[in-house]
C-alpha positions in Angstrom: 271.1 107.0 -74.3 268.0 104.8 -75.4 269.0 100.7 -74.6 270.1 99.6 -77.8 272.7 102.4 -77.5 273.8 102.0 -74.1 273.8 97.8 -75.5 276.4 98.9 -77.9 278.1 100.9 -75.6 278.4 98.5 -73.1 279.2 95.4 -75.4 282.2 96.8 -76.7 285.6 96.2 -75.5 289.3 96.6 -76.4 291.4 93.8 -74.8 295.1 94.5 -74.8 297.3 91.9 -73.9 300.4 93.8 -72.8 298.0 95.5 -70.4 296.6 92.7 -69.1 299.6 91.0 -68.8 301.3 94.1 -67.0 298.6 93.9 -64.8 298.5 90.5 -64.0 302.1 90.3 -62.9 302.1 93.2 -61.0 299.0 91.7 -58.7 300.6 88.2 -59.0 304.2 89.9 -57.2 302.1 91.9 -55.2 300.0 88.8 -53.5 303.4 86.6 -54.0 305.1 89.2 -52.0 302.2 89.3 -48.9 303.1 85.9 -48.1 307.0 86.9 -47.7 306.4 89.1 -45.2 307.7 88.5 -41.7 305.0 89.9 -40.1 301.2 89.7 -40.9 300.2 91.8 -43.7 297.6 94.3 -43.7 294.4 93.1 -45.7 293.3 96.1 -46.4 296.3 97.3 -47.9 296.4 94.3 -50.3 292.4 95.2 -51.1 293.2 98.8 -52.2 296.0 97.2 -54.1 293.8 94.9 -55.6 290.8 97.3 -56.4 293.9 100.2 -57.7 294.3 97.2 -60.8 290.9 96.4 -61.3 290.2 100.0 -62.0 293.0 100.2 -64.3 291.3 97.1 -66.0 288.2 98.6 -66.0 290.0 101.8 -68.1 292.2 100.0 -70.3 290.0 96.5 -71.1 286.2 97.0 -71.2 284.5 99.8 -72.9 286.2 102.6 -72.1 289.1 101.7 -73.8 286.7 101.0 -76.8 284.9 104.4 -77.4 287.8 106.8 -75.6 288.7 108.2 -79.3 285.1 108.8 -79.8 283.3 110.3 -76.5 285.3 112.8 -75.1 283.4 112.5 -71.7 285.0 108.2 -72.3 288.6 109.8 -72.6 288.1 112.0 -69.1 286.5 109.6 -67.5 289.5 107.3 -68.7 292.2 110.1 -67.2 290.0 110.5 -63.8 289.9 107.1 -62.9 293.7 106.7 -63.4 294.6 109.4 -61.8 292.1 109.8 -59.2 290.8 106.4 -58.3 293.4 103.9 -59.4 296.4 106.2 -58.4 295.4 106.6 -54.5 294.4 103.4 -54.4 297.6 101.9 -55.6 299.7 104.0 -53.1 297.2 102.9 -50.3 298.7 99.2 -51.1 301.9 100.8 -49.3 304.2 98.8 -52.4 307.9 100.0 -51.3 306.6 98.9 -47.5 305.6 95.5 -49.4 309.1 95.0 -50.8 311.1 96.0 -48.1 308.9 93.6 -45.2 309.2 90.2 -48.3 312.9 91.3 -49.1 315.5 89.0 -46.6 318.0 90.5 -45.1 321.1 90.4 -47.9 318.9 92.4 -50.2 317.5 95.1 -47.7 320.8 95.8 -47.5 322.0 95.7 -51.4 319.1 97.3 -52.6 316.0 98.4 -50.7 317.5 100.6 -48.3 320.0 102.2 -50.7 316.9 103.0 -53.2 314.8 104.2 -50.7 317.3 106.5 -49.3 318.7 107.7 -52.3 318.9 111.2 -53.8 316.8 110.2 -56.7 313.5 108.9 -54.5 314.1 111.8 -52.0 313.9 114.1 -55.1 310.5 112.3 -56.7 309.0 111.8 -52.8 309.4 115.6 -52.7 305.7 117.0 -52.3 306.5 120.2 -53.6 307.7 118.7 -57.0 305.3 116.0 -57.2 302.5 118.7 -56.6 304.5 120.8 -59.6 304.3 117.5 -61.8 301.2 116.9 -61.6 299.6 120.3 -62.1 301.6 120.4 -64.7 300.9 117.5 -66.3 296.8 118.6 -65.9 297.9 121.9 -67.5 300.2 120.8 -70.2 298.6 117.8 -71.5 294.9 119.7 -72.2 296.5 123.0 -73.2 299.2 122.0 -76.1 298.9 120.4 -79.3 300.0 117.6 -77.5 296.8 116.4 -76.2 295.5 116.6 -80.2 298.8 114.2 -81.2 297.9 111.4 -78.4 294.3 111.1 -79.9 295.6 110.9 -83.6 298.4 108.9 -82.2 298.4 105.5 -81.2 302.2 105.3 -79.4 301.8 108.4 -78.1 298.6 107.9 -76.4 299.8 104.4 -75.3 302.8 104.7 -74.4 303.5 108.4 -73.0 300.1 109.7 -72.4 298.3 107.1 -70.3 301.5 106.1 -68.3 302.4 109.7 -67.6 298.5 110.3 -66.0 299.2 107.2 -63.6 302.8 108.1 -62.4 302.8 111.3 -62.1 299.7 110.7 -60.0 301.2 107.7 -57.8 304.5 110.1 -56.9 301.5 113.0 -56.1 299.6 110.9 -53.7 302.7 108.7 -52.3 304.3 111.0 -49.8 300.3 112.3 -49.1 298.7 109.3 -47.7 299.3 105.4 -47.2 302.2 104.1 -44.9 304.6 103.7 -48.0 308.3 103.8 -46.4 309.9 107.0 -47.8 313.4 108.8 -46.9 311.0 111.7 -45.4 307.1 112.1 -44.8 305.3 115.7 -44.7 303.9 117.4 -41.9 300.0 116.1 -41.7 299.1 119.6 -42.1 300.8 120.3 -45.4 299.1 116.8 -46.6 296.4 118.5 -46.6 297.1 121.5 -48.0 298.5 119.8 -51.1 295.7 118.1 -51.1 293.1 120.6 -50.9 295.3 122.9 -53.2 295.6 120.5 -56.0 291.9 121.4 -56.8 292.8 124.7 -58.0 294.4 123.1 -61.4 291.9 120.6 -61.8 289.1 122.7 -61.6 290.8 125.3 -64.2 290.9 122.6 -66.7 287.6 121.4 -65.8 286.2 125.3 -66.5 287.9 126.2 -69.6 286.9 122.9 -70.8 283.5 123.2 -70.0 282.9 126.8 -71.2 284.9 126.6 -74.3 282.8 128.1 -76.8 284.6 125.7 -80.0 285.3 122.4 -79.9 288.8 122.0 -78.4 289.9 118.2 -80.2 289.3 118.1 -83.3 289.3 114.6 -82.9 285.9 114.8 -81.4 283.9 117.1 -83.1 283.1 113.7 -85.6 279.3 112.8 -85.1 277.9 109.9 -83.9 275.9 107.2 -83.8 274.5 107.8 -80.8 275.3 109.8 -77.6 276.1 113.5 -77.0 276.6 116.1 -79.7 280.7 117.2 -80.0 279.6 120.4 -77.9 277.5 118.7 -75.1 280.2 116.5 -75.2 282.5 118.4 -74.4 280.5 120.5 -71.4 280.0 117.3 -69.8 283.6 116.1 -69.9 284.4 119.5 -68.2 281.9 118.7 -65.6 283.3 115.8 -64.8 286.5 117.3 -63.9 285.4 120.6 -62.4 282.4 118.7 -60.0 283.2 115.3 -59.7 286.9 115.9 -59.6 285.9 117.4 -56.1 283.8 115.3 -54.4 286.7 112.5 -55.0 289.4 114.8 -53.8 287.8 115.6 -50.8 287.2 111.5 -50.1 291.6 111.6 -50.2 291.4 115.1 -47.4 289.3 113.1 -45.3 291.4 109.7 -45.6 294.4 112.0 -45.0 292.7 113.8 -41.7 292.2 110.4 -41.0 295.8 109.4 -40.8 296.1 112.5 -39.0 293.8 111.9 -36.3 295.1 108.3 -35.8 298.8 110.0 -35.2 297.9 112.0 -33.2 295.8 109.0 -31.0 298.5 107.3 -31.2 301.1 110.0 -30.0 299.0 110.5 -26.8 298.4 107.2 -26.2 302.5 107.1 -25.9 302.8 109.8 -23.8 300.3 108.4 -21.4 301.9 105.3 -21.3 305.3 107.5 -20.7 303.6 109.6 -18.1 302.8 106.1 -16.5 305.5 104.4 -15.8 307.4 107.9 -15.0 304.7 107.8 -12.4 305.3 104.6 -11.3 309.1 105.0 -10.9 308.1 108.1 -8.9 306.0 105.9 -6.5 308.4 103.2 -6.3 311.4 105.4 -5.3 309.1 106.9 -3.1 308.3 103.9 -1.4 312.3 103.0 -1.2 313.1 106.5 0.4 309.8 105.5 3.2 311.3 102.5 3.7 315.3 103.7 4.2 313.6 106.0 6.9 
């Protein structure tokens, strides 16, 4: 891309209000809420919050937003920041832990507890199903005429398309990493299988993609200005979700073997403080039973 091109790239944006004011209220409750809390809250919780909306800016605001209906590489990259950048970095934030810790007392009880142990939450923190909806929404969306419709489609790409990428990517990561308060948490170990496993789908859509031998979206296959040819186009977007895809997914298995590890430190560190004072009511009976001698 010579530097006139990548000028006109760059200098073009597409500034929705309703996004931005979306976004801005969800920061402004998020940074309201920190102060609410009754205990100090974590800063670099409210930084991966913070950096999970930026991204989303970055998609939805700047140039990306701008040329996603005419690069198709723009549209992945678009779909793999949302769901792989902004997603994790949103649960990371640890939101439901948020509102409980700024709710008072009256409401815990009307309405955070109840949610957060209801049948509905239990059902969407499930990691099975979450792992399910989110294949499937990989699969689905880039296999069916539906994927053509969004592009042609303003409301549906707006409204269903975009907002199905980032939830059915939050309720994927949520019961995976982060210390988000849920009715019931997986095994570490099957963390990281879903983890690890969830590259299977991703890099099956990143291959067909890639090695299509027609242009898949019609919608792309317009030329341009500047930039790739439809076909190169096309190979590269596939790259980007059968390589890259990886290299970020395996940044979330190590952030989850993290969590791991720092149970597990903090389990021992428990039972060596239990093992302690066990100890030490040993000696001190043992000292009574010396001295009743």
């Amino acid at each position: 891309m010579s530097t006139d091109s990548l000028g006109e790239f760059v200098s073009a944006g597409s500034v929705d209000v309703f996004i931005l004011v979306n976004l801005i209220a969800v920061l402004t409750w998020y940074l309201w809420a920190t102060t609410r809390t009754r205990t100090p809250w974590r800063r670099s919780a409210t930084w991966c919050f913070v950096a999970g909306n930026l991204v989303l800016a970055v998609v939805y605001l700047g140039p990306l937003a701008a040329w996603s209906h005419t690069f198709f590489w723009v549209h992945m990259t678009q779909h793999l920041l949302v769901m792989m950048v902004a997603a994790p970095l949103l649960v990371l934030g640890a939101p439901t832990t948020l509102w409980f810790s700024a709710s008072g007392d009256a409401s815990r009880r009307r309405w955070v507890v109840p949610i957060l142990r209801s049948r509905a939450v239990r059902l969407l923190t499930n990691p099975i199903l979450t792992w399910l909806l989110f294949a499937g929404v990989l699969l689905g969306t880039h296999f069916s005429p539906f994927y053509e419709y969004a592009l042609e489609n303003h409301d549906a790409d707006f409204f269903v398309e975009q907002p199905l990428y980032l939830v059915a990517a939050f309720l994927f990561y949520f019961p995976l990493i982060g210390r988000n308060l849920q009715p019931r948490r997986p095994a570490h170990a099957a963390r990281m299988v879903s983890l690890a496993t969830m590259m299977f789908p991703e890099a099956i859509v990143g291959g067909v993609i890639y090695f299509a031998s027609a242009i898949l979206y019609p919608t792309f296959a317009v030329e341009r200005r500047f930039g790739p040819d439809p076909k190169s186009d096309q190979q590269l977007s596939g790259a980007l979700m059968w390589a890259l895809v990886m290299v970020v997914d395996s940044g979330w298995l190590m952030v989850a073997a993290a969590e791991w590890f720092a149970s597990e430190e903090r389990r021992g560190r428990h039972l060596d403080a239990q093992f302690a004072a066990e100890q030490k009511s040993a000696g001190a009976s043992a000292r009574v039973d010396d001295l009743r001698q």
